[in-house]
C-alpha positions as CSV (number, residue, x, y, z in Angstrom):
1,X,87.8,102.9,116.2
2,X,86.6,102.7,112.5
3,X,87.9,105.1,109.8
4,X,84.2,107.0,110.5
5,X,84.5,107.6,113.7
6,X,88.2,108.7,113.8
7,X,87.1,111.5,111.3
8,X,84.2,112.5,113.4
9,X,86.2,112.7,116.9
10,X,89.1,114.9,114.6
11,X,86.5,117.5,113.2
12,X,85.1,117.7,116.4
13,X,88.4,118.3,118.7
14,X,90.9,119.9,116.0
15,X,88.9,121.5,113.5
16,X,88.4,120.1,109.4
17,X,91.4,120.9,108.1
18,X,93.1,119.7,110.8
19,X,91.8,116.7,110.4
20,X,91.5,116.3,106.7
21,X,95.4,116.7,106.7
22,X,95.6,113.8,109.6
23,X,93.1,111.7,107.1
24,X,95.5,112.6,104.1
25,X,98.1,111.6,106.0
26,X,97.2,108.4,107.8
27,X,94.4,106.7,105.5
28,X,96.0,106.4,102.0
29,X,98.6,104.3,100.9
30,X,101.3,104.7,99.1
31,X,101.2,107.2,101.5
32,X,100.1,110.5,99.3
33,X,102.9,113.1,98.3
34,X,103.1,116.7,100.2
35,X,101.6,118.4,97.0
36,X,98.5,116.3,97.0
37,X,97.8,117.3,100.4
38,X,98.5,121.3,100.0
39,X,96.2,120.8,97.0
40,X,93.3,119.3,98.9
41,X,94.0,122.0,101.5
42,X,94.0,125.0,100.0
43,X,90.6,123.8,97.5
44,X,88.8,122.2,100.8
45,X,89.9,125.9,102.4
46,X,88.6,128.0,99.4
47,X,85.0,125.5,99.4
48,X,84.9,126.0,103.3
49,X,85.1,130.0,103.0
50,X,82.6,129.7,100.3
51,X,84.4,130.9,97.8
52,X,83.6,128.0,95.3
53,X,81.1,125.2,95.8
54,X,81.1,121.8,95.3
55,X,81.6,121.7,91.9
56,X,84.3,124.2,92.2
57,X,86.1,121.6,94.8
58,X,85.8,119.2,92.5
59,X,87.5,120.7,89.6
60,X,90.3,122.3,91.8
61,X,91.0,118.9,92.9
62,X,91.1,117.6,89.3
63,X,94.6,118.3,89.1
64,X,95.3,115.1,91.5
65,X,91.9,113.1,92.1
66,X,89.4,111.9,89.6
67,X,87.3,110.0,92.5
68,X,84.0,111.0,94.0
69,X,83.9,113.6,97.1
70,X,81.5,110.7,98.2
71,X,84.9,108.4,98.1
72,X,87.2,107.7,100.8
73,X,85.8,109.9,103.2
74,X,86.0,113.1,101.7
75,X,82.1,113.3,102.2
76,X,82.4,114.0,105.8
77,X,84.6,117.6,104.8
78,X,81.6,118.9,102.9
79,X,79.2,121.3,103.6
80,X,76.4,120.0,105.2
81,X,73.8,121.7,102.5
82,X,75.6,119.4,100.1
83,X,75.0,116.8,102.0
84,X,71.5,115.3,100.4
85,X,68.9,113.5,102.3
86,X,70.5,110.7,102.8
87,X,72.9,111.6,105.7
């Protein structure tokens, strides 16, 4: 099962936090550090509830990734409005 399609079947049966943390956990290495991932979680929960949008994510996540949302994955936790055309 490809990195893709793990993501997809965890979103699907556990829910997208559930499996971002699961993605946090098992995808990086050096494995990332427990304050990375509360990070990601609580700024992927406040874009989720709508409180901020995507730009919003992105800054709340400055604190511990410079990357792309369109990097590593991370694209299939957004919205799908901020999705483009091209998905």
């Amino acid at each position: 099962m490809s990195k893709q399609d793990f993501i997809e079947v965890t979103i699907d049966n556990v829910g997208k936090f559930e499996s971002l943390q699961m993605h946090l956990s098992s995808n990086f290495y050096p494995p990332l550090p427990k304050e990375v991932k509360v990070i990601f979680g609580d700024a992927f929960n406040m874009y989720w509830a709508g409180m901020i949008d995507m730009f919003g994510l992105q800054k709340e996540l400055s604190r511990v990734y410079t990357g792309s949302l369109f990097s590593y994955g991370f694209d299939n936790y957004l919205n799908e409005e901020d999705l483009g055309d091209e998905y």
